[in-house]
C-alpha positions in Angstrom: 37.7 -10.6 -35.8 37.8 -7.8 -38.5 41.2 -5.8 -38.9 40.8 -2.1 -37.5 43.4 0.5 -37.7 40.5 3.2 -36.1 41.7 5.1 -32.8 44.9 3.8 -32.7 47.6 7.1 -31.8 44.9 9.5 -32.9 45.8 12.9 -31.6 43.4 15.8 -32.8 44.3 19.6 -32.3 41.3 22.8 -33.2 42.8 25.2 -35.3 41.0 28.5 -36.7 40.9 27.4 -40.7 38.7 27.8 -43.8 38.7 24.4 -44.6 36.0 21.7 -44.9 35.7 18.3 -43.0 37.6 15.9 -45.0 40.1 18.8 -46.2 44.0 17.9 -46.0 45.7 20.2 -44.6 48.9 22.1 -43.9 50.1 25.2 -41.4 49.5 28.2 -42.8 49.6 31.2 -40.3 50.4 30.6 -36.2 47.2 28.5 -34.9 45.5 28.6 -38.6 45.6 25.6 -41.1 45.0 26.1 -45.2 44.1 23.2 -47.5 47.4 21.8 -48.7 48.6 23.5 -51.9 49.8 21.0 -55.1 52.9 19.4 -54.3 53.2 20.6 -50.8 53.5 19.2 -47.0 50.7 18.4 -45.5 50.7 17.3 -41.6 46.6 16.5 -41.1 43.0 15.9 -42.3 40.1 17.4 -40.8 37.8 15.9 -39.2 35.3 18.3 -37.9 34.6 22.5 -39.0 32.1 25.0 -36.4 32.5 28.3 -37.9 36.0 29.1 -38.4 37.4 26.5 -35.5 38.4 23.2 -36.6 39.4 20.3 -35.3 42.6 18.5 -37.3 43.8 14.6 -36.9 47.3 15.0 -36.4 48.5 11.5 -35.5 46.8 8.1 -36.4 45.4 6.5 -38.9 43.8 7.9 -41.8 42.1 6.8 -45.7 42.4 9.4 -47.5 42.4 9.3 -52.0 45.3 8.9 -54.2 46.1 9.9 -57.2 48.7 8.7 -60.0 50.9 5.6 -59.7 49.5 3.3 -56.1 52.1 3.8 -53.2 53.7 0.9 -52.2 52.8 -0.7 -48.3 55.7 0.6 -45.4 57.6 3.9 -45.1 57.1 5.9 -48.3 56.9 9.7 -48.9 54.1 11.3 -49.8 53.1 14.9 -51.1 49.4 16.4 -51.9 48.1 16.0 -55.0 44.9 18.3 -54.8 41.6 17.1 -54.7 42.2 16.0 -50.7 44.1 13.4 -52.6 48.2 12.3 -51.8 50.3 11.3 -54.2 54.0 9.5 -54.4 56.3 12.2 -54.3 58.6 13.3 -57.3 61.3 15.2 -58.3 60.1 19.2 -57.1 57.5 17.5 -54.5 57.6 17.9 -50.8 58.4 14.7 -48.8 56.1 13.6 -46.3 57.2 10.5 -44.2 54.1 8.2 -43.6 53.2 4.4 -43.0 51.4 3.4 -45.6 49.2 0.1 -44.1 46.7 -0.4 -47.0 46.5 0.2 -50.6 42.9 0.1 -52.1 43.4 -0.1 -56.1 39.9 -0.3 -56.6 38.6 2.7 -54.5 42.2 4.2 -55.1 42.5 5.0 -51.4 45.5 4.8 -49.4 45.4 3.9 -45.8 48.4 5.9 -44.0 49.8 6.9 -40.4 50.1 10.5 -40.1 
């Protein structure tokens, strides 16, 4: 049996946004989602774009790039590191609380729970 975090808690919303498919995002207007900004929140990835509607992972499991220093496996805080990359958060970053259930050095991927 292989270990699969895929599907578990996912909740997806559609938001109007100028954002690409694998974009990490954050609120940016009632109903409308921006890519995340440098050192900012972010609160989704998304997962599918028609037009201007798109369709954001909220809740669940997610890989998603890193950059800088590897985050460490259970509760850490997060921020955006541009690029659709997270990174550890520091001093004058924002703090996002996730689960972080796998660290790929290799591929430099982090496996979290939004």
């Amino acid at each position: 049996m292989a270990i699969s975090f895929s599907g578990i808690g996912d909740i997806t919303a559609t938001f109007y946004g100028n954002v690409e498919k694998g974009d990490i995002v954050r609120i940016s207007s009632a109903r409308t989602v921006s890519k995340a900004v440098q050192g900012g929140e972010f609160f989704g990835v998304c997962k599918a774009k028609r037009n201007d509607i798109c369709a954001v992972m909220l809740r669940g499991f997610v890989t998603v790039g890193y950059s800088g220093a590897a985050p460490s496996i259970g509760n850490v805080k997060l921020a955006f590191a541009g690029e659709n990359k997270v990174k550890v958060s520091g001093t004058d970053d924002a703090e996002v609380d996730v689960l972080v259930v796998d660290v790929d050095t290799t591929e430099k991927t982090v496996t979290i729970l939004l």
